[in-house]
N, C-alpha and C positions, 0 to 999 in steps of 0.2 A: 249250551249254545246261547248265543247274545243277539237279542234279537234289533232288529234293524232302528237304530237313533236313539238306543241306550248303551252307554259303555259299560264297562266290565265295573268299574265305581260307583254304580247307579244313577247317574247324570241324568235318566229318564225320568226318576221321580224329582229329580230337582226343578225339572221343565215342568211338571203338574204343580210342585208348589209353589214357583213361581207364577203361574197362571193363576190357580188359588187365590194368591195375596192379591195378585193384580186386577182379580173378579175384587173382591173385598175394596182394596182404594179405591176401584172407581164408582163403587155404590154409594161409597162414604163421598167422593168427591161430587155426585151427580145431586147428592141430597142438599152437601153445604152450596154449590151452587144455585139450584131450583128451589130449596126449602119448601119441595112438594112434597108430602108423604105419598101419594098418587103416584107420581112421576119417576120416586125413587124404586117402587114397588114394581114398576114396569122395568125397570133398569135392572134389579136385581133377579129378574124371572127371567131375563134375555141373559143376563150373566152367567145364570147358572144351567140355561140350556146351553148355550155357546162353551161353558167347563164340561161338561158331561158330555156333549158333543164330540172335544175334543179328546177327551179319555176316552170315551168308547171307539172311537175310529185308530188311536197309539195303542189299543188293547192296553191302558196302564189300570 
């Protein structure tokens, strides 16, 4: 059985790594703009609650 917003291809893990990647540039991007180590540290602990967020509620 296939569950609800993954295809039979696995399309649902592509949606995780695409979020993945997209948590990572925008840590990378939050730092080259602010060149806070503080600032990026906050961004990336909202990143990775917001990923894990997201996989825990898509059961991936």
């Amino acid at each position: 059985m296939v569950r609800s917003g993954q295809g039979r291809d696995g399309t649902g893990h592509r949606k995780v790594l695409w979020l993945v990647n997209g948590v990572l540039a925008g840590v990378g991007g939050v730092f080259l703009t602010t060149a806070s180590v503080l600032v990026t540290a906050i961004a990336a602990a909202a990143a990775v609650a917001i990923a894990v967020t997201v996989i825990a509620v898509t059961g991936r």
